[in-house]
C-alpha positions in Angstrom: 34.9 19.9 5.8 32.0 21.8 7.4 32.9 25.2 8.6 33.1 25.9 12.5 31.1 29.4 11.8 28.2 27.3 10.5 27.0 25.8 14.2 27.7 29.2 15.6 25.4 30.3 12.9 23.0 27.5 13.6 22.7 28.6 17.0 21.5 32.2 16.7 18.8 30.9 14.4 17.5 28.9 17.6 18.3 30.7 20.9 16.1 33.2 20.3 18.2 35.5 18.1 16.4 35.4 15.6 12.8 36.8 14.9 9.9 35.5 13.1 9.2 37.1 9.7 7.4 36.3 6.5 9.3 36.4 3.2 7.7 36.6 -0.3 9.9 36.6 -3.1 9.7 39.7 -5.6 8.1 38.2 -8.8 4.8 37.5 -10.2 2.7 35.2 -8.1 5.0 35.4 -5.0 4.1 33.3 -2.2 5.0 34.2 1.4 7.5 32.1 3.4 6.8 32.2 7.6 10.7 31.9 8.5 13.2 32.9 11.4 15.9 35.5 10.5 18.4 37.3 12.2 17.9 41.1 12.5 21.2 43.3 12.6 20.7 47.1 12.6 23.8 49.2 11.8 22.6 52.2 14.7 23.0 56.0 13.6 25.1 58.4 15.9 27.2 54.9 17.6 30.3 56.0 17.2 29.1 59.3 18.8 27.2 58.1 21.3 24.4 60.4 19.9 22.0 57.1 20.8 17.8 57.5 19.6 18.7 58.1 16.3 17.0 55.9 13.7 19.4 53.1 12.2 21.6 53.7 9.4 20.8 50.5 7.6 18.8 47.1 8.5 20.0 43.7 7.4 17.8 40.4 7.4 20.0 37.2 7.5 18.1 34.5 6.1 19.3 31.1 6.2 19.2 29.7 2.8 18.0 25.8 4.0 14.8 28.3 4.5 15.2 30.3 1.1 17.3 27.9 -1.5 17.1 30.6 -4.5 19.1 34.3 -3.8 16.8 37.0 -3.1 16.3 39.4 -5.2 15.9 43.4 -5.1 12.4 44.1 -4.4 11.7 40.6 -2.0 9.6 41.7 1.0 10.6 41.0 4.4 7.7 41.9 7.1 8.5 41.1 11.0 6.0 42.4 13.7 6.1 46.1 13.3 6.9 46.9 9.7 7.5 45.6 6.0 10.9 46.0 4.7 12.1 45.8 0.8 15.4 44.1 0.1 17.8 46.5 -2.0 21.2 44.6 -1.6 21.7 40.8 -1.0 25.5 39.5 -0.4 25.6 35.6 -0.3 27.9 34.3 2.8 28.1 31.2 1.6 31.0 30.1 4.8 27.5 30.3 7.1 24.8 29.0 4.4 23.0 32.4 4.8 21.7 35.6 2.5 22.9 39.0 3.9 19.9 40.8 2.9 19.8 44.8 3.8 16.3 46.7 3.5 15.0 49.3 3.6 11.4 50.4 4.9 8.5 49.5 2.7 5.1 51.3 2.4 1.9 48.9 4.3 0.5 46.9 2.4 -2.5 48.0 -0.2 
């Protein structure tokens, strides 16, 4: 029995939710992957209401229709403004997705 969480899931991948990003996979020959993911920032100084602080952390939530193998440490994620490097990935296998957190990534050579 399919989980209820999976069309909520489903839908913030296509209401606009979600962003457009590449993914390349760390490893040799990697091959970018043009993808949607969700972006979630966990905000510095929100409990404080400190607010323009830079985020604390940055998560990527990839669904995994889009990326079937986990990613690993050292994947790239680049969205409009900036590449990010994956440093933690938690499989939420209830929604079908990869929890991937970043962190920022020097440009490209």
């Amino acid at each position: 029995m399919a989980s209820p969480l999976l069309g909520l899931r489903s839908a913030l991948f296509e209401t606009g939710h979600s962003e457009a990003v590449t993914y390349t996979p760390a490893g040799p020959n990697p091959a970018g992957v043009s993808l949607r993911a969700v972006r979630g920032e966990d905000a510095a100084g929100q409990l404080s209401n400190l607010g323009g602080l830079p985020p604390r952390s940055v998560t990527f939530e990839l669904q995994k229709a889009d990326v079937p193998e986990r990613p690993l440490p050292g994947s790239m994620i680049v969205d409009q403004t900036n590449r990010w490097r994956v440093t933690q990935v938690i499989d939420q296998g209830i929604v079908n997705t990869w929890l991937c957190t970043v962190q920022a990534a020097p440009p490209a050579p």
